[in-house]
C-alpha positions as CSV (number, residue, x, y, z in Angstrom):
1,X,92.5,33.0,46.0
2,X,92.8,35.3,43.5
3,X,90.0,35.5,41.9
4,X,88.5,35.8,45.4
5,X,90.2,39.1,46.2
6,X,89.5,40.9,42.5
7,X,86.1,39.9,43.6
8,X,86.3,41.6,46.9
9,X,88.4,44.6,45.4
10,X,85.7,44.9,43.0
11,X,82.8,44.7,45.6
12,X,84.8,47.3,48.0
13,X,85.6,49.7,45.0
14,X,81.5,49.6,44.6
15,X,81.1,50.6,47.7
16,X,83.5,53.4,48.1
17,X,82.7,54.8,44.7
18,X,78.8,55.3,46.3
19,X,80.2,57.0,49.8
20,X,79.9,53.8,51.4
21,X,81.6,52.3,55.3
22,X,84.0,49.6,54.6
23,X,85.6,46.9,57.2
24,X,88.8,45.9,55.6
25,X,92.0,44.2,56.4
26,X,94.9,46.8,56.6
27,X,98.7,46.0,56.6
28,X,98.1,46.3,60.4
29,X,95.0,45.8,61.7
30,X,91.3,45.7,60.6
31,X,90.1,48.8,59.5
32,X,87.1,50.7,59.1
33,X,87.6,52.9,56.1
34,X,85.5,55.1,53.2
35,X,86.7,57.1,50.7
36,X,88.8,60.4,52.3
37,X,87.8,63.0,50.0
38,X,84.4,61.9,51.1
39,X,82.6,64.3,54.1
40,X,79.8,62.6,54.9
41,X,81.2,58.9,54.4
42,X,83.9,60.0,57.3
43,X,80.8,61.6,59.6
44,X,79.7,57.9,59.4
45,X,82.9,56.5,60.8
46,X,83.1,59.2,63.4
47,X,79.6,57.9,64.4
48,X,80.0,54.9,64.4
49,X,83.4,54.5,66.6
50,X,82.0,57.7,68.6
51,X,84.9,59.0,68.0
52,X,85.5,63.0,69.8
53,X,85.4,65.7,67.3
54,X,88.9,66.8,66.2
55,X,90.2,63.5,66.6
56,X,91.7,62.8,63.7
57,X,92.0,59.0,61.3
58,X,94.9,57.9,59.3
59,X,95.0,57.9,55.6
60,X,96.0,55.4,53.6
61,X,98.1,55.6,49.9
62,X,99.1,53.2,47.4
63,X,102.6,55.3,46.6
64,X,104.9,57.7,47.0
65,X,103.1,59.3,43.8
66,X,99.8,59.3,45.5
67,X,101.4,61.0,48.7
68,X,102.9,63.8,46.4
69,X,99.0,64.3,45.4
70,X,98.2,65.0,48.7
71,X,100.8,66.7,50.9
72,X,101.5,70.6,50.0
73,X,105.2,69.8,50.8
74,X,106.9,66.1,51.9
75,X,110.2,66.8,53.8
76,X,113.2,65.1,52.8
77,X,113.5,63.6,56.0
78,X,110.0,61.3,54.9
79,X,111.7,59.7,52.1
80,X,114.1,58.2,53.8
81,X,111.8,56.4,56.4
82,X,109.5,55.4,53.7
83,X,112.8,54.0,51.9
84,X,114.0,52.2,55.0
85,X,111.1,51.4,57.2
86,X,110.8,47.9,57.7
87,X,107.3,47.8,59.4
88,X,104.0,49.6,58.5
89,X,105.4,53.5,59.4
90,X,102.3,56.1,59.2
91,X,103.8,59.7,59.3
92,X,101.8,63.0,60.3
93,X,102.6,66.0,57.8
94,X,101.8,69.4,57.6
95,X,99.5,71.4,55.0
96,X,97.3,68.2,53.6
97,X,95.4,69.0,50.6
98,X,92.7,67.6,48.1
99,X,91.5,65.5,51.7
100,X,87.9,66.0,53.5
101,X,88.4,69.2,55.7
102,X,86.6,66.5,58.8
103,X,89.9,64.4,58.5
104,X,92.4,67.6,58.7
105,X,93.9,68.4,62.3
106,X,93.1,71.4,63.8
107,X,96.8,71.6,63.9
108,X,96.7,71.4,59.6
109,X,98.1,68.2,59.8
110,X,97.2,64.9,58.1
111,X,98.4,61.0,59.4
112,X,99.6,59.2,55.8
113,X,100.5,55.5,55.5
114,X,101.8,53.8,51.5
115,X,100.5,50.5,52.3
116,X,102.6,47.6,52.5
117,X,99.6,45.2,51.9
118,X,98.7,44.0,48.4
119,X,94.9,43.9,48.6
120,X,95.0,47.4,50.3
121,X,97.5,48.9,47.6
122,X,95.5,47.5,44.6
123,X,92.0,48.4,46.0
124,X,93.9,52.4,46.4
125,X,95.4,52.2,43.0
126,X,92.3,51.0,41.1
127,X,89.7,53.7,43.6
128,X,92.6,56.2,42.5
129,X,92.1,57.9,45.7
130,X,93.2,57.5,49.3
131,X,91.0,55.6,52.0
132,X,90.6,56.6,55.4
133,X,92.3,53.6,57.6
134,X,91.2,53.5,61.3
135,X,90.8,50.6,63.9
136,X,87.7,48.7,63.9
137,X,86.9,49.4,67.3
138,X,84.1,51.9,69.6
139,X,86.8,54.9,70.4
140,X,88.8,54.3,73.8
141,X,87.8,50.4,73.7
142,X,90.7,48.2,72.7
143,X,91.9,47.3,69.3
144,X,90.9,43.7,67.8
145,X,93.8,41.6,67.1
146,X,91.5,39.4,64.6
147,X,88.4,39.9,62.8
148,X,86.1,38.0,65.6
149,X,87.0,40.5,68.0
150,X,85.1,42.7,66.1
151,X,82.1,43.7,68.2
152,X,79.0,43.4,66.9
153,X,78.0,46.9,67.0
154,X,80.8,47.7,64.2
155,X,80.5,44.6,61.9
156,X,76.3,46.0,61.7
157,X,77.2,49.5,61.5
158,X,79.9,49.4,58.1
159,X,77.9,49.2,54.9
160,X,80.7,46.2,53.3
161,X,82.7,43.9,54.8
162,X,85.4,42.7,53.0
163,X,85.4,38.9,53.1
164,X,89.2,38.0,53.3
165,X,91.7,37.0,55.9
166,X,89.0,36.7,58.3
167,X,91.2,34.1,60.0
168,X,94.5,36.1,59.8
169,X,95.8,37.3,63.4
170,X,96.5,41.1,63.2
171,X,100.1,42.5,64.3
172,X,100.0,45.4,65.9
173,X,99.1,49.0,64.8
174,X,101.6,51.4,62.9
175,X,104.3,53.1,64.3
176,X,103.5,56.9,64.2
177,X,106.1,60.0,63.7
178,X,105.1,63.1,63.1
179,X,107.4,65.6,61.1
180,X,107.4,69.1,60.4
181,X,108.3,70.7,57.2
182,X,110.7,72.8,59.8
183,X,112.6,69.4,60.0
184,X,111.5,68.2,63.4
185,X,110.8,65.0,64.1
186,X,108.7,63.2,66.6
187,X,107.4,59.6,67.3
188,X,104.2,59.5,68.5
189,X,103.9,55.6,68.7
190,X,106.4,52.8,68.1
């Protein structure tokens, strides 16, 4: 097994590195990713899922480190649900920066998960950049709990997919709080 997933990390790190659509198994569910610095690779996804314009996608990190990297300023209040979340927790921050201006809120906000998964975290760490993270579905269709619920349509439009835990049932997508460098908090989905 793992030689099997350097293999895949290596094949998905190809792909990324030339602006390429990936389909890859999140610490929630699948995900169609690309790298998030990356303009035209995230007009692709947009595409694809037919996704509204100004609808934002989540980002993915491999560390707190990585976060720092790309958030002007990360409120206190994020550190301790990083420290003490027990489930995948993406949170929504204010002033994102070094990120594709197409993935930016018109609000200047940003969606940010650390991954909890170890083929996500070591594909990050080794790409050395964050990936955008969003569900493999058409927008407004409903989220596939496995990878053959994947339609069709998105399996042909990603340029890779990664070929692991193709058999593993998904949980459920991250909870989502959004919080304000003014110290508000809000949870957008549990």
């Amino acid at each position: 097994m793992k030689d099997t997933q350097i293999n895949e990390i290596e094949k998905t790190l190809t792909a990324l590195k030339h602006g390429k659509t990936i389909l890859y198994p999140t610490d929630t569910v699948w995900g169609i990713g690309c790298d998030a610095t990356n303009f035209n690779a995230i007009e692709e996804i947009l595409k694809l899922k037919q996704r509204e314009k100004g609808k934002t996608m989540i980002v993915l990190v491999d560390s707190i480190q990585m976060l720092k990297r790309y958030v002007y300023k990360i409120p206190s209040t994020a550190y301790t649900i990083i420290e003490h979340n027990t489930k995948p927790t993406t949170i929504i921050y204010d002033k994102p920066m070094g990120i594709s201006e197409n993935l930016v809120a018109s609000d200047n906000t940003l969606a940010i998960r650390i991954v909890q998964n170890d083929f996500c975290r070591k594909l990050i760490r080794k790409f050395k950049k964050p990936i955008v993270s969003t569900s493999a579905n058409i927008s407004g269709e409903r989220t596939p709990k496995s990878f053959s619920e994947i339609s069709p349509e998105i399996l042909k439009g990603v340029d890779y997919v990664v070929n692991l835990y193709q058999n593993k049932k998904s949980t459920k997508p991250s909870s989502i709080i959004k919080l304000s460098n003014n110290g508000m908090v809000k949870v957008i989905r549990e």
